[in-house]
PDB file of N, H, CA, C and O in Angstrom:
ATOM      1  N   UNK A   1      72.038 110.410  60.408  1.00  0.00           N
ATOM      2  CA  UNK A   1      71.180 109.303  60.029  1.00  0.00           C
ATOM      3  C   UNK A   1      70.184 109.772  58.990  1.00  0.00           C
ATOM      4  O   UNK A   1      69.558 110.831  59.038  1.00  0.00           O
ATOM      5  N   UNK A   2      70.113 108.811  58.005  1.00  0.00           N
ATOM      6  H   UNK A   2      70.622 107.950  57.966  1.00  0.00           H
ATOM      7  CA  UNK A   2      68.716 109.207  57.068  1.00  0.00           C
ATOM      8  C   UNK A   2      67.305 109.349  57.571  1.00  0.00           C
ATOM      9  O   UNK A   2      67.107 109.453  58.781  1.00  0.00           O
ATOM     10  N   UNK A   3      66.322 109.358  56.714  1.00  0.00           N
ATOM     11  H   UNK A   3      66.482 109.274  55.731  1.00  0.00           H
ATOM     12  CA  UNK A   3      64.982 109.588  57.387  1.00  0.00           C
ATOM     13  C   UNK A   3      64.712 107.600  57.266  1.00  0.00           C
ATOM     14  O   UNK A   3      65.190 106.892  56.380  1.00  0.00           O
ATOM     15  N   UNK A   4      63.870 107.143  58.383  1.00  0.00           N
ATOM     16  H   UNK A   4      63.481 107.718  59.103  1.00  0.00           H
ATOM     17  CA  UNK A   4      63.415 105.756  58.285  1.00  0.00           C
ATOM     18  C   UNK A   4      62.656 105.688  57.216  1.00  0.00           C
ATOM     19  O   UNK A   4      62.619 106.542  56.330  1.00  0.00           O
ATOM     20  N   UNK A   5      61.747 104.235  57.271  1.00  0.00           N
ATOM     21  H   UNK A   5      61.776 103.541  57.990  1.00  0.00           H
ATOM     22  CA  UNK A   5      60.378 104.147  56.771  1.00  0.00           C
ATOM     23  C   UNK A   5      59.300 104.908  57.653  1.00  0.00           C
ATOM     24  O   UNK A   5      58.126 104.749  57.320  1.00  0.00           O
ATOM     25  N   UNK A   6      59.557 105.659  58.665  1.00  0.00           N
ATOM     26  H   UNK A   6      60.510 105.788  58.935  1.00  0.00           H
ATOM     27  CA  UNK A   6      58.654 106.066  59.246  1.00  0.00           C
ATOM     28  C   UNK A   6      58.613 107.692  59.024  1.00  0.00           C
ATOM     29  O   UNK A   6      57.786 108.489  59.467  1.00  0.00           O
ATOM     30  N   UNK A   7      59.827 107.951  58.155  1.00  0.00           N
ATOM     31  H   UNK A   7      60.499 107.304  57.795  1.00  0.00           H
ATOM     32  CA  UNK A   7      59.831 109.580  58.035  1.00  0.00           C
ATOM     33  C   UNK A   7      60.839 110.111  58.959  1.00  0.00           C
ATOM     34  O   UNK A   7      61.281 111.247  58.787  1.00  0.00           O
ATOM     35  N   UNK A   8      61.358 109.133  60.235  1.00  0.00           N
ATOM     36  H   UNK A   8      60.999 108.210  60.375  1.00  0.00           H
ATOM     37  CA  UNK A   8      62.117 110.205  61.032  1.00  0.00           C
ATOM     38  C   UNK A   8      63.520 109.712  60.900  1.00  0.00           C
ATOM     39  O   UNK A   8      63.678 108.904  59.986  1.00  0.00           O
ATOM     40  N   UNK A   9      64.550 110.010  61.590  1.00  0.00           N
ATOM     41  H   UNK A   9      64.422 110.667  62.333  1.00  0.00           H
ATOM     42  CA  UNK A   9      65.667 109.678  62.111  1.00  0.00           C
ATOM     43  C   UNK A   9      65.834 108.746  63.387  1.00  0.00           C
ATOM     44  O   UNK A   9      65.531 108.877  64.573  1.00  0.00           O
ATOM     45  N   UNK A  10      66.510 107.643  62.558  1.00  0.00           N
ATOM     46  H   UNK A  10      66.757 107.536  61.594  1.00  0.00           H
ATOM     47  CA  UNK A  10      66.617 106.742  64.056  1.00  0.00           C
ATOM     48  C   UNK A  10      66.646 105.337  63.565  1.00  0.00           C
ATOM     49  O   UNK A  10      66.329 105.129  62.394  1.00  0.00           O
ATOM     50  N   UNK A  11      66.993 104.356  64.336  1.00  0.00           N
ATOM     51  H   UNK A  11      67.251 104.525  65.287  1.00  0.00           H
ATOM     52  CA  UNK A  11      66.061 103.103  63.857  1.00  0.00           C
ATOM     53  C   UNK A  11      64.755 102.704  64.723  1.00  0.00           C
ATOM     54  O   UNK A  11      64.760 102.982  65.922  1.00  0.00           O
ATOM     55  N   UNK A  12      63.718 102.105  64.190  1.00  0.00           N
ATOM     56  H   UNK A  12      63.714 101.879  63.216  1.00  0.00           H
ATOM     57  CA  UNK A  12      62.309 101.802  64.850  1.00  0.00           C
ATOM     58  C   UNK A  12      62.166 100.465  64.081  1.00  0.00           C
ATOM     59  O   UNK A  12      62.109 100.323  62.860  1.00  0.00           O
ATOM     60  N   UNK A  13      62.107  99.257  65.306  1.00  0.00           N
ATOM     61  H   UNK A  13      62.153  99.373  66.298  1.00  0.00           H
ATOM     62  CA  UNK A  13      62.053  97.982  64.902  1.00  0.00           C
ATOM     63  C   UNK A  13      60.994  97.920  64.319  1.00  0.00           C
ATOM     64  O   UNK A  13      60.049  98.699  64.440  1.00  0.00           O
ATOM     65  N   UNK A  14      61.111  96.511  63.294  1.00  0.00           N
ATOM     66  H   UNK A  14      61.879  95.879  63.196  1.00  0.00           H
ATOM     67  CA  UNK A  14      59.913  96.237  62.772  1.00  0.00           C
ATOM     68  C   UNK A  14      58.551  95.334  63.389  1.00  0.00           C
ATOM     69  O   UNK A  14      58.692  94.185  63.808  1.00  0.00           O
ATOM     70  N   UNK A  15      57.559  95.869  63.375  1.00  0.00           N
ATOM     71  H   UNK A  15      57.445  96.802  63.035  1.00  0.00           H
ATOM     72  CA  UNK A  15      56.320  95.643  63.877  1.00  0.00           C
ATOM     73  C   UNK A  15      55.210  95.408  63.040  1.00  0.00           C
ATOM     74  O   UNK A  15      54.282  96.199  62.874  1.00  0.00           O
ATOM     75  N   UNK A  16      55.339  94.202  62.473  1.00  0.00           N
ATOM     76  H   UNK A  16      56.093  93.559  62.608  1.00  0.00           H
ATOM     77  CA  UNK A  16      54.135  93.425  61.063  1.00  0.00           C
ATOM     78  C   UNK A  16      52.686  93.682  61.950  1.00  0.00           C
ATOM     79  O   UNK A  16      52.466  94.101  63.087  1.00  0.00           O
ATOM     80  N   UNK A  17      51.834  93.217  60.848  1.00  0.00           N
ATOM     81  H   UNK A  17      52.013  92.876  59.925  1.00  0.00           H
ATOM     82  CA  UNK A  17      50.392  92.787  61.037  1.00  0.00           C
ATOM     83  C   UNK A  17      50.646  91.609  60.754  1.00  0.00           C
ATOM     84  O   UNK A  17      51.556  91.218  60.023  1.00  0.00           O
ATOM     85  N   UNK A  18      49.627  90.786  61.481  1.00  0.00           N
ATOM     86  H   UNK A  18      48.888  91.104  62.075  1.00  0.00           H
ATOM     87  CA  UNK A  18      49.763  89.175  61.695  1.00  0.00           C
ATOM     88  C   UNK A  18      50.105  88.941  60.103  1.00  0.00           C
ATOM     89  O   UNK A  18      49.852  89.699  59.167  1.00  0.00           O
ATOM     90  N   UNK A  19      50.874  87.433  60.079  1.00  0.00           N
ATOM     91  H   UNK A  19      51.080  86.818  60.840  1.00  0.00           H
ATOM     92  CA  UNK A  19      50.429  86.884  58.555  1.00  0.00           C
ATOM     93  C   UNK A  19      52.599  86.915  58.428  1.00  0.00           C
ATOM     94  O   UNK A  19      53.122  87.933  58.881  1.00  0.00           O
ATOM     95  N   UNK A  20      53.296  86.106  57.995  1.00  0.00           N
ATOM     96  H   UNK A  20      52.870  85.279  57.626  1.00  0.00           H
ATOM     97  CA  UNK A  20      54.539  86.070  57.494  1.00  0.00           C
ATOM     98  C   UNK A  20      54.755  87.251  56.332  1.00  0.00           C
ATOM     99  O   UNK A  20      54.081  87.721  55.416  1.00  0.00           O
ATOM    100  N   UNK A  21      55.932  87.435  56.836  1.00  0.00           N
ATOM    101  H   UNK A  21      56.480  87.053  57.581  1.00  0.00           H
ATOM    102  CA  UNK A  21      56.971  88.692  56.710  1.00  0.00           C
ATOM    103  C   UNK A  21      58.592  88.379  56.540  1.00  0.00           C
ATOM    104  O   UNK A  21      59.235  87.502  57.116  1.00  0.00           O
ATOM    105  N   UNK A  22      59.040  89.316  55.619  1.00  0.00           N
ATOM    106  H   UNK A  22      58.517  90.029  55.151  1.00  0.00           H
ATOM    107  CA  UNK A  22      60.177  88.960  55.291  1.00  0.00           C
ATOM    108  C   UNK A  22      61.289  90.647  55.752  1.00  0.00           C
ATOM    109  O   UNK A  22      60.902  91.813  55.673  1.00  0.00           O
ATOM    110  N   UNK A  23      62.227  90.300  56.058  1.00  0.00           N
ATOM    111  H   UNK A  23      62.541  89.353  56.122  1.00  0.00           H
ATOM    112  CA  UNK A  23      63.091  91.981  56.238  1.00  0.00           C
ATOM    113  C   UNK A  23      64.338  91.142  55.763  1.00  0.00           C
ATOM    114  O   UNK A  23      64.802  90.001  55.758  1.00  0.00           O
ATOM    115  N   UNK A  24      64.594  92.488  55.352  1.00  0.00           N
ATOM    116  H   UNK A  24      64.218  93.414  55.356  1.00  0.00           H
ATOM    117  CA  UNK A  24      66.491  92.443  54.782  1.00  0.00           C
ATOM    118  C   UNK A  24      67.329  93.392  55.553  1.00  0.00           C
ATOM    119  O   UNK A  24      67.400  94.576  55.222  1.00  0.00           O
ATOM    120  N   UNK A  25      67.637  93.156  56.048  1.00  0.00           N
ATOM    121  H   UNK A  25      67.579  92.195  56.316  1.00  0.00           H
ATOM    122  CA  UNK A  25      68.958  94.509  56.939  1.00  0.00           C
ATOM    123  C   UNK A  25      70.404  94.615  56.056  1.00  0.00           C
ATOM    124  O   UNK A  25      71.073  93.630  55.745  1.00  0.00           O
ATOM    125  N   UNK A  26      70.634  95.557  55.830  1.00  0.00           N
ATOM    126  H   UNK A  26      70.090  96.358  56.082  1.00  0.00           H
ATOM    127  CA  UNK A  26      71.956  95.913  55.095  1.00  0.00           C
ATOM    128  C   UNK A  26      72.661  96.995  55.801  1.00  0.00           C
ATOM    129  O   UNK A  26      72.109  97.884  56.449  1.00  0.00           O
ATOM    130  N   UNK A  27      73.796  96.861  55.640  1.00  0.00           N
ATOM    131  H   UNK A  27      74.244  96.139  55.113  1.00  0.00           H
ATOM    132  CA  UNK A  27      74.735  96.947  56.731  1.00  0.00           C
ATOM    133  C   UNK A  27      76.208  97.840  55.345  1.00  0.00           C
ATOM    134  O   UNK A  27      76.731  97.149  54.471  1.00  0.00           O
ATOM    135  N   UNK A  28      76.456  98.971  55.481  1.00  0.00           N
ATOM    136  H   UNK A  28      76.031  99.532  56.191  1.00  0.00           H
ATOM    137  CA  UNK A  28      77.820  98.851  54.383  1.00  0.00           C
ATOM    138  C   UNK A  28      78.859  99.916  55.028  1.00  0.00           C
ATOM    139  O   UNK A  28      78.405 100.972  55.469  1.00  0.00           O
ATOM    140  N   UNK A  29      80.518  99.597  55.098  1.00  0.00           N
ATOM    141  H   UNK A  29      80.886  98.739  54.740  1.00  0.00           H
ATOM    142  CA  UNK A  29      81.681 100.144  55.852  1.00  0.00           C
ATOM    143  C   UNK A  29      82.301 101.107  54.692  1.00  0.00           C
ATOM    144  O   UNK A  29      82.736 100.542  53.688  1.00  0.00           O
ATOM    145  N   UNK A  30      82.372 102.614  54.775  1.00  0.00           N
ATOM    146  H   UNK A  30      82.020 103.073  55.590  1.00  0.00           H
ATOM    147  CA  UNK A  30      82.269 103.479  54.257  1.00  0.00           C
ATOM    148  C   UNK A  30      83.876 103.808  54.232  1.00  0.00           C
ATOM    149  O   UNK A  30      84.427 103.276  55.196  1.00  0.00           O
ATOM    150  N   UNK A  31      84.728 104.500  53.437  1.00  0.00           N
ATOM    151  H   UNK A  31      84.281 104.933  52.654  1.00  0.00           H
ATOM    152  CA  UNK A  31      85.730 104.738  53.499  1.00  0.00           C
ATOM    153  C   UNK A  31      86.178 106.251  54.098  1.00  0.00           C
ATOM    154  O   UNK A  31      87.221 106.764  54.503  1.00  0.00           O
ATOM    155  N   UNK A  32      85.030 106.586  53.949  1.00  0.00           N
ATOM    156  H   UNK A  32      84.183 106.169  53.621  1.00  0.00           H
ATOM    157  CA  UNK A  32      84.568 108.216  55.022  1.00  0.00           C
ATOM    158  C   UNK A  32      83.155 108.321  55.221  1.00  0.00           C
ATOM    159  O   UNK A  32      82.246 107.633  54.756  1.00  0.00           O
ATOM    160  N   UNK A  33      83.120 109.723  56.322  1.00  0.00           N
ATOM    161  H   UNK A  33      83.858 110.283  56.700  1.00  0.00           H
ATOM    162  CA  UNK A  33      81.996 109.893  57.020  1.00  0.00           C
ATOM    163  C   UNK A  33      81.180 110.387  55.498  1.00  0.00           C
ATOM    164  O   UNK A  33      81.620 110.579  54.365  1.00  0.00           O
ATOM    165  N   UNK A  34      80.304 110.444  55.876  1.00  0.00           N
ATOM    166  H   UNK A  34      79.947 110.288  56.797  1.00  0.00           H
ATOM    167  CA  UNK A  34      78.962 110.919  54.587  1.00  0.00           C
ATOM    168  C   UNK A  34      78.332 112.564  55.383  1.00  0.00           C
ATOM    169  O   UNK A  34      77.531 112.732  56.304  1.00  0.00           O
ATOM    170  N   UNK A  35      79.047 113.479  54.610  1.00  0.00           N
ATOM    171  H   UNK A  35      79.697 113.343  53.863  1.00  0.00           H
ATOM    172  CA  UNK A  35      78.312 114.565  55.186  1.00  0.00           C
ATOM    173  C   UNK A  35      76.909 115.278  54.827  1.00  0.00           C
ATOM    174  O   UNK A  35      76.694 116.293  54.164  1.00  0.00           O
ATOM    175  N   UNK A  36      76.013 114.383  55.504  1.00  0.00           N
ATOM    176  H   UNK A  36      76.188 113.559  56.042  1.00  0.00           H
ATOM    177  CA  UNK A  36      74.465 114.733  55.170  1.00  0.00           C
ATOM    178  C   UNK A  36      74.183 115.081  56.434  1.00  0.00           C
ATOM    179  O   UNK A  36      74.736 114.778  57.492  1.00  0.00           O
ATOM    180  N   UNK A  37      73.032 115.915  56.139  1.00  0.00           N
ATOM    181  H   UNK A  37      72.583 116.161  55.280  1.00  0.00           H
ATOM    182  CA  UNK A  37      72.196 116.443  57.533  1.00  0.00           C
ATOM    183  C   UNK A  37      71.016 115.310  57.667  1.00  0.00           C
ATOM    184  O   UNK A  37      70.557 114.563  56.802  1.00  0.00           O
ATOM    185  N   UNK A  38      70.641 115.466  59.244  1.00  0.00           N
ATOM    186  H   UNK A  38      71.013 116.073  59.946  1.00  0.00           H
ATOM    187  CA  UNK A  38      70.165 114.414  59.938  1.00  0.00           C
ATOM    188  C   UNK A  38      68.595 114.556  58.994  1.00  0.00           C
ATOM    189  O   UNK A  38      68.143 115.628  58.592  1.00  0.00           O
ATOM    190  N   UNK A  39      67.891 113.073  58.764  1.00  0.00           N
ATOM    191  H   UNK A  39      68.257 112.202  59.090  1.00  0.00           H
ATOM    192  CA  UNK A  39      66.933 112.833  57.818  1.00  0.00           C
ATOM    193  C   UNK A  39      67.272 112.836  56.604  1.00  0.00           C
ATOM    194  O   UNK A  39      66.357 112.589  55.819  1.00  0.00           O
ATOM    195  N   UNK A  40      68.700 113.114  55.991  1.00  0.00           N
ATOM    196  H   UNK A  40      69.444 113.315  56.629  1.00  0.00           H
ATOM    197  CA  UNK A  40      68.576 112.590  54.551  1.00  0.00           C
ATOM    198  C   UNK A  40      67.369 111.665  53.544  1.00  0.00           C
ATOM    199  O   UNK A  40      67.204 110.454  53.689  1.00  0.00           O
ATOM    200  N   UNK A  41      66.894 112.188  52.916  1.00  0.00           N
ATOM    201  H   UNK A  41      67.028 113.172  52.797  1.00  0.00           H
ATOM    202  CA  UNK A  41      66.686 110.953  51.946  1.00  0.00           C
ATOM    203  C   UNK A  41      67.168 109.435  51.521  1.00  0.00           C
ATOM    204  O   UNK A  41      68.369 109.176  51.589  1.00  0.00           O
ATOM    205  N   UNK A  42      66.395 108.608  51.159  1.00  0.00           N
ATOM    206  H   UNK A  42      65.419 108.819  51.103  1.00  0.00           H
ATOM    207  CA  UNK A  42      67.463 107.645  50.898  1.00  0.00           C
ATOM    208  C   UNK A  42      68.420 107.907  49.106  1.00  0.00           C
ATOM    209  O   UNK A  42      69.582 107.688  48.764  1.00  0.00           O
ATOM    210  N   UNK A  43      67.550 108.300  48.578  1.00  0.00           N
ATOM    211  H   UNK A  43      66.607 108.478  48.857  1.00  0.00           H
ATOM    212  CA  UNK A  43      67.827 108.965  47.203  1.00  0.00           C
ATOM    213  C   UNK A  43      69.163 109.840  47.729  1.00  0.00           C
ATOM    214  O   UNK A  43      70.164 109.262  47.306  1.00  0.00           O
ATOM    215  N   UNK A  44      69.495 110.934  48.441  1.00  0.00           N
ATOM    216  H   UNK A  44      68.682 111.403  48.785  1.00  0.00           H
ATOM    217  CA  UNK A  44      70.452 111.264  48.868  1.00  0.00           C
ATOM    218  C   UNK A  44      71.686 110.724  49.384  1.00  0.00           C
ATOM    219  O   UNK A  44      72.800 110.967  48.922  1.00  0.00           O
ATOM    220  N   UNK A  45      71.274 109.531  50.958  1.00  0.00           N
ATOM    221  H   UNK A  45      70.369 109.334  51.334  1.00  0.00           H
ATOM    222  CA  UNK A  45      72.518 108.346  51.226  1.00  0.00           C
ATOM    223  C   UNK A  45      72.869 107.592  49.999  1.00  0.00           C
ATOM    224  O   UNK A  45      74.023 107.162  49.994  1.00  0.00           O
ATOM    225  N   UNK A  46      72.331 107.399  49.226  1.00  0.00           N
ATOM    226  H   UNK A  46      71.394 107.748  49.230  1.00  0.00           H
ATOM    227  CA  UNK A  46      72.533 105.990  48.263  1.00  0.00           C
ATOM    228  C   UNK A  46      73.690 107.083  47.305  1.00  0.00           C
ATOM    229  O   UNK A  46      74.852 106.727  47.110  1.00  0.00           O
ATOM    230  N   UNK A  47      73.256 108.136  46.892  1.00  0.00           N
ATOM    231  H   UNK A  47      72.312 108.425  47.051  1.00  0.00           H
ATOM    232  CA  UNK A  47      73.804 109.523  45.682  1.00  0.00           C
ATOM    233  C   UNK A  47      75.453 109.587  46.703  1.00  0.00           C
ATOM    234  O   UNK A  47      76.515 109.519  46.084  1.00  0.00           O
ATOM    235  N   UNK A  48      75.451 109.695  47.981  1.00  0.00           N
ATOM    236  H   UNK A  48      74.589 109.750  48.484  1.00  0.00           H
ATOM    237  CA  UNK A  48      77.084 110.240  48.534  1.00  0.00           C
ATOM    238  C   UNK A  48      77.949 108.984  49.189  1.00  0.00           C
ATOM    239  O   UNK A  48      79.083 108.931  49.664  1.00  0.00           O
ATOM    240  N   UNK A  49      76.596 107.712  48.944  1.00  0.00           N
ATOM    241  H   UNK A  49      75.674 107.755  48.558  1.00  0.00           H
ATOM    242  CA  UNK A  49      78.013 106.387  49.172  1.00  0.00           C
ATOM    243  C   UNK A  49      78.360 105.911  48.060  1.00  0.00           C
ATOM    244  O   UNK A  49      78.990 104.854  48.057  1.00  0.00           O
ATOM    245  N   UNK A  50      78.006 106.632  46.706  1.00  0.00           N
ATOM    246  H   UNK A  50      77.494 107.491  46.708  1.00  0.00           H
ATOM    247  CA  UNK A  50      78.460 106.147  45.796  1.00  0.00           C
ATOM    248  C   UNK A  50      80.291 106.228  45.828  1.00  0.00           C
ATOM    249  O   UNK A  50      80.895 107.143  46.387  1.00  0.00           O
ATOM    250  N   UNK A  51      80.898 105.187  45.178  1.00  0.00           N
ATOM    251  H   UNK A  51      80.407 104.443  44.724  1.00  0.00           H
ATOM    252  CA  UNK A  51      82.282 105.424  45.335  1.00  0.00           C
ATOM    253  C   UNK A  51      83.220 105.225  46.178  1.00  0.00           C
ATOM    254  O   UNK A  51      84.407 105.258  45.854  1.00  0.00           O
ATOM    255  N   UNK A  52      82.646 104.905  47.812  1.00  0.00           N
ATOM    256  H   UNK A  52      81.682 104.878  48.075  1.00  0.00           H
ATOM    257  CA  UNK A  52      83.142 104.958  49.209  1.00  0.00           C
ATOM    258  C   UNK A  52      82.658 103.620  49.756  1.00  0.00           C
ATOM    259  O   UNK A  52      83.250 103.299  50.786  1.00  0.00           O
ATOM    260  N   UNK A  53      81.708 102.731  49.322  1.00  0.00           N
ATOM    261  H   UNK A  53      81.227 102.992  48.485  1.00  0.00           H
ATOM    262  CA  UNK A  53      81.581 101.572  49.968  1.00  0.00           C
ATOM    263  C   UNK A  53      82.650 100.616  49.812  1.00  0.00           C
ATOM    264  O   UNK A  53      82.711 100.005  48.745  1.00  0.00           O
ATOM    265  N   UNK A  54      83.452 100.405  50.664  1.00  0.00           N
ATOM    266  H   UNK A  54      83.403 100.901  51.531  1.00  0.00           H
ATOM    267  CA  UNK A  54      84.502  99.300  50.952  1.00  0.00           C
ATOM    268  C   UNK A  54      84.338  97.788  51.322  1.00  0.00           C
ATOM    269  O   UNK A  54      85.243  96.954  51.330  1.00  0.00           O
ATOM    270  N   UNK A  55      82.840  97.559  51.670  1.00  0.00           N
ATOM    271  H   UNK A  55      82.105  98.237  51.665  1.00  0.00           H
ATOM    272  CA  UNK A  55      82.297  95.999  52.287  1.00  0.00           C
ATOM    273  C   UNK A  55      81.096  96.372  52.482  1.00  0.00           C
ATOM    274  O   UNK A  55      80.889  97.585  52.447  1.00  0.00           O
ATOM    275  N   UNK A  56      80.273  95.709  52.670  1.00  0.00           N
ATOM    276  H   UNK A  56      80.440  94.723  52.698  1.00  0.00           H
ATOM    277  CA  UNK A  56      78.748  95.801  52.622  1.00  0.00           C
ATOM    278  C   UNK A  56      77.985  93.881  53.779  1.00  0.00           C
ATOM    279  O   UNK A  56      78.710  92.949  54.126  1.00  0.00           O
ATOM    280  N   UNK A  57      77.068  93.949  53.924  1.00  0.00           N
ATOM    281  H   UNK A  57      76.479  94.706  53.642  1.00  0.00           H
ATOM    282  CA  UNK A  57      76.534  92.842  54.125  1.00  0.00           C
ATOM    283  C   UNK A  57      75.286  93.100  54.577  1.00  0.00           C
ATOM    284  O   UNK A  57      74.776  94.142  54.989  1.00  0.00           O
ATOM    285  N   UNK A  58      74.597  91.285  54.351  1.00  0.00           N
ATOM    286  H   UNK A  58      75.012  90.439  54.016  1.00  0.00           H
ATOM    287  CA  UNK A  58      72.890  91.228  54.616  1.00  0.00           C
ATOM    288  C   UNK A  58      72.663  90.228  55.052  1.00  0.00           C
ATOM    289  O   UNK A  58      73.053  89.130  54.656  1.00  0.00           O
ATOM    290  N   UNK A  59      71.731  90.581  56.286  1.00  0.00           N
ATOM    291  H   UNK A  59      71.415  91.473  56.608  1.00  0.00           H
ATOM    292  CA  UNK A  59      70.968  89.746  56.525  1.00  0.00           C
ATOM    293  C   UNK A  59      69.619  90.182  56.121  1.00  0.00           C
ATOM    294  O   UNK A  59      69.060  91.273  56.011  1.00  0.00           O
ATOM    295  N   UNK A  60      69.153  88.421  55.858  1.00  0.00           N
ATOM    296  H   UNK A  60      69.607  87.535  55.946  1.00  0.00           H
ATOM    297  CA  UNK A  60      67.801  88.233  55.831  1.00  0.00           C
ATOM    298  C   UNK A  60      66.815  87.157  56.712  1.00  0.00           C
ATOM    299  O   UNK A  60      66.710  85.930  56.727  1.00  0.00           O
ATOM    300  N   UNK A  61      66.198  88.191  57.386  1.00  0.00           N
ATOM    301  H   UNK A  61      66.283  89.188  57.374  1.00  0.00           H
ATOM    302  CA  UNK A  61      65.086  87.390  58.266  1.00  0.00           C
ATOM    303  C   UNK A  61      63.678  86.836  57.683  1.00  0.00           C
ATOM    304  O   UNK A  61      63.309  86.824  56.508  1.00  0.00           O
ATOM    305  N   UNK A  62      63.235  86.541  58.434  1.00  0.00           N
ATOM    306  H   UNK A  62      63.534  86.551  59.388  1.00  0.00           H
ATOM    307  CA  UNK A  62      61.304  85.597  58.204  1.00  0.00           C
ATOM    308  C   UNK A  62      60.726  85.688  59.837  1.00  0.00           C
ATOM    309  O   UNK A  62      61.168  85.237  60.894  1.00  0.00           O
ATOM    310  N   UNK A  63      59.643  86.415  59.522  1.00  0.00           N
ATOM    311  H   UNK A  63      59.284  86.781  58.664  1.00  0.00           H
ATOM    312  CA  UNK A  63      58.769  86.216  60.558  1.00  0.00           C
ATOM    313  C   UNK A  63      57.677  86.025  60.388  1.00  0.00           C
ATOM    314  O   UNK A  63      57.108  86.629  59.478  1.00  0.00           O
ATOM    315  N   UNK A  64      56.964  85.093  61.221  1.00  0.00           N
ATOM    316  H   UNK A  64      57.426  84.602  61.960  1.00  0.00           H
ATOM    317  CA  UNK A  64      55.198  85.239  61.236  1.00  0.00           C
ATOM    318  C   UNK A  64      54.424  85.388  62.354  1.00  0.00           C
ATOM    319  O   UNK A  64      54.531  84.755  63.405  1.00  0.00           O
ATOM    320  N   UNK A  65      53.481  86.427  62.029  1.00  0.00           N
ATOM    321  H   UNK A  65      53.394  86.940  61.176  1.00  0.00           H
ATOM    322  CA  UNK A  65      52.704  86.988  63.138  1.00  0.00           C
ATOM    323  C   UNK A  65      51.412  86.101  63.835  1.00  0.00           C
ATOM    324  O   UNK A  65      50.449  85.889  63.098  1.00  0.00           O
ATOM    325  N   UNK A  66      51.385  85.769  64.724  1.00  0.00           N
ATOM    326  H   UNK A  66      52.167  85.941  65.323  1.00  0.00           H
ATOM    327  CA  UNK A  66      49.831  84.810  64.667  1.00  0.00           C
ATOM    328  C   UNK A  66      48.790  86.398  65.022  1.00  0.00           C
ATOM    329  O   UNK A  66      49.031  87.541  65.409  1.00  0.00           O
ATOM    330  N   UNK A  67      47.665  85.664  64.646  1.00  0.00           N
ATOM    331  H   UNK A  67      47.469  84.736  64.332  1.00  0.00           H
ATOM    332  CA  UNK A  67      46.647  86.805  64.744  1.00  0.00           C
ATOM    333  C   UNK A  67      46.177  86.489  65.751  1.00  0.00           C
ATOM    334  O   UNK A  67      45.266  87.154  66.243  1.00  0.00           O
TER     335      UNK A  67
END
């Protein structure tokens, strides 16, 4: 797994400050494994799926926080 927005490995849901918010989740089916060590960069995942993405998809959410 790459490093998150939080710096680590893993996924960690998203948790706004009050006020509407938008997320995109992307999702893409690889034609092989990607041999990176755990925390990659994203500059790195994006550099070794070049060439190997076979399908991809997104969702996009909306949320709003009350304060």
């Amino acid at each position: 797994q790459g490093a998150n927005d939080f710096g680590k490995s893993g996924y960690r849901g998203p948790c706004p400050p009050p006020g509407r918010h938008r997320y995109s989740f992307k999702i893409f089916a690889l034609d092989r494994e990607l041999e990176l060590r755990s925390g990659a960069k994203r500059s790195q995942v994006d550099a070794a799926m070049k060439g190997h993405v076979i399908a991809q998809g997104e969702l996009v959410g909306r949320y709003a926080r009350k304060k």
